[in-house]
N, C-alpha and C positions, 0 to 999 in steps of 0.2 A: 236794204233796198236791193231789189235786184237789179243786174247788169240793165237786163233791158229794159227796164222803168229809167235805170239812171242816164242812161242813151237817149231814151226819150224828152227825158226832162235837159237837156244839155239842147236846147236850141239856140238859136244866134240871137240875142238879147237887143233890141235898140232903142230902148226907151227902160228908166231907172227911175225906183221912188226918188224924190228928191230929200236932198240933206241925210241920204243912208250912207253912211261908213261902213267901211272893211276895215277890221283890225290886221296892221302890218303882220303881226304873228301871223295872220291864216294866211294871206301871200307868200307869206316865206315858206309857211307848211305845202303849198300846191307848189312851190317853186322845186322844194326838195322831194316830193314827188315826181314832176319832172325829171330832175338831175336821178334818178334812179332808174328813168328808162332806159332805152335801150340806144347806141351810138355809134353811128357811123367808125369802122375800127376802131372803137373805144377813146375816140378823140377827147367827146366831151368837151367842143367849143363852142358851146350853149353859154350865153351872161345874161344876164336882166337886170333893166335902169325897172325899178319901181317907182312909180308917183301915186302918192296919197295927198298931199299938200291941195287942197281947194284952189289954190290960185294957179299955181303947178298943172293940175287937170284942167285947167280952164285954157290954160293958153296952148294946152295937148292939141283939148278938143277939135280947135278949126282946121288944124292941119289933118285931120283923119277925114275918111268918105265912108258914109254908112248907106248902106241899100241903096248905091246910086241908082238901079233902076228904077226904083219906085220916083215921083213928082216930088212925093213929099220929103219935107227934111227932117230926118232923124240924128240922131236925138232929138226932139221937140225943145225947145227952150226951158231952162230948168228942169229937164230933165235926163241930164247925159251921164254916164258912168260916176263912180264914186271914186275909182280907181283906173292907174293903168299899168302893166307892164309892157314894154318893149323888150321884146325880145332881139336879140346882138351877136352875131358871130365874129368870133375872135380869130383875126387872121394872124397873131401872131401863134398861135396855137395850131391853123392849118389853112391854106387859102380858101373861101368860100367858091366850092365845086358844087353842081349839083346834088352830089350824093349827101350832101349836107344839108339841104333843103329838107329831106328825109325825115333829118333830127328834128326840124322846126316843127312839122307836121305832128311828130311822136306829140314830143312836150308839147306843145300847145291845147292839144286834143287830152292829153293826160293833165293839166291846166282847168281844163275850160270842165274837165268831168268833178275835177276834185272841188272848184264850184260849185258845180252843179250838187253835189252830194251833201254840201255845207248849207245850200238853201241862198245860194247866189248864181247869178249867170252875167254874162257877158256874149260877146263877141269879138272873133276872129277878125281884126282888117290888115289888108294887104296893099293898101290904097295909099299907105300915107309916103308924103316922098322919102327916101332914102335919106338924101342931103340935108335937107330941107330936117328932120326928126334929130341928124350926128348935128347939126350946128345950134339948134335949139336948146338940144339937152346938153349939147357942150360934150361930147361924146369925146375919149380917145380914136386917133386915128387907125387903131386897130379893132377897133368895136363900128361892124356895120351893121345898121339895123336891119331883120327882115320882117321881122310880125310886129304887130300890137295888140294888144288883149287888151277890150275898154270893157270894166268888170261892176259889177254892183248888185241891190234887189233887184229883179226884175220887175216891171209894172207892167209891159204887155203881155197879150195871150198870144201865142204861138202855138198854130195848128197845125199837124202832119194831117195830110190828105194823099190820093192815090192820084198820080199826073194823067191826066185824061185829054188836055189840050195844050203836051207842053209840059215844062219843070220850072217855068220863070215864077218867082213867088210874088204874091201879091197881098194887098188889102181890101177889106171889107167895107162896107159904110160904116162899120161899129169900131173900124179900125182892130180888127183882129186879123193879125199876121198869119197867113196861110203857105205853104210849105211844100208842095209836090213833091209827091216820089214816083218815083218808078217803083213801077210792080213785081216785084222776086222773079217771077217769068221772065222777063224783060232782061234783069241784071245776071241771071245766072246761064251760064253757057253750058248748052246741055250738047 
C-alpha cells in the first residue's frame, strides 16, 4: 500500500463492527512500532495500559467523548471499539513538559497507521479525564494518562472532502462521516 492511500485510509473511526476482536499480539506489534519512533531526548517515557477484556472496554467506554461536536452519540450502542490503549507518561522517567506531548502525537499517529495497514482503525481521544482514567485503571502514581486510542473494524464510511464552508466535520442523512480539508494552497506558505 502506499504512504498516501495508507494516510488516507487512517481516519478517526467512531462507530465498530460489533463483537470484532483485536488479537493482543497486533497491539503489541503497533505498540512496538511506536516504541521505535522517534523521542523527545531519547527519554522514551511512553507506557500503555492495554484493554482487550469486553467488560474492561465497557466501563472505558462512558468515561471517553467521541465527536462531541456532532448531536449524535458515538459510538452508537453496541457498537464501540473492541479495544483500547491508553496511552501514559512516566514521570518517574522525566516530568510531563510539553515537549513530551510531541511523543504522544509521534506514537499515537505511528499507532493509529500501523491499524490502519492491518485493516483496523480507530480513533484518537483526548477528552477522557485524566483523574478520572489513573483511578479507574488503578494507574501507578507515576503513570499520567495523556491519549486514548479506542481501536477495532471500522463500520463507518469516512469521507475526505475539500473545506469550502469551514473544517468542522459532519454527517449525512446516510450517516456518512464527512471530513474537510483545507486545500494545499491554503496550508502551504508560499
Amino acid at each position: 500500500m502506499l504512504f498516501k492511500e495508507l494516510a488516507d485510509k487512517n481516519r478517526s473511526h467512531r462507530e465498530f463492527v460489533s463483537g470484532a476482536k483485536i488479537p493482543e499480539e497486533l497491539l503489541i506489534e503497533w505498540i512496538a512500532n511506536a516504541n521505535h519512533s522517534p523521542a523527545a531526548m531519547n527519554l522514551q517515557a511512553l507506557k500503555y495500559k492495554i484493554i482487550t477484556d469486553t467488560d474492561e472496554v465497557a466501563r472505558l467506554l462512558p468515561l471517553t467523548r467521541w465527536a462531541a461536536s456532532l448531536e449524535k452519540k458515538l459510538p452508537p450502542e453496541n457498537h464501540g471499539p473492541a479495544a483500547f490503549i491508553v496511552m501514559c507518561h512516566d514521570t518517574s522517567i522525566a516530568p510531563l513538559k510539553p515537549i513530551f506531548m510531541i511523543d504522544v502525537g509521534i506514537a499515537a499517529q505511528t499507532i493509529m497507521l500501523s491499524a490502519a495497514e492491518a485493516g483496523f482503525g480507530g480513533c484518537i481521544i483526548g477528552s477522557a479525564s485524566e483523574q478520572v482514567l489513573k483511578d479507574t485503571l488503578s494507574l501507578d502514581d507515576n503513570l499520567t494518562p495523556v491519549l486514548v486510542l479506542g481501536l477495532g473494524v471500522p463500520e463507518d464510511e469516512v469521507v475526505l472532502t475539500v473545506a469550502k464552508d469551514g473544517v468542522k466535520y459532519y454527517r449525512d442523512e446516510n450517516n456518512v462521516h464527512y471530513v474537510p480539508k483545507r486545500p494545499l494552497d491554503e496550508v502551504i506558505i508560499k
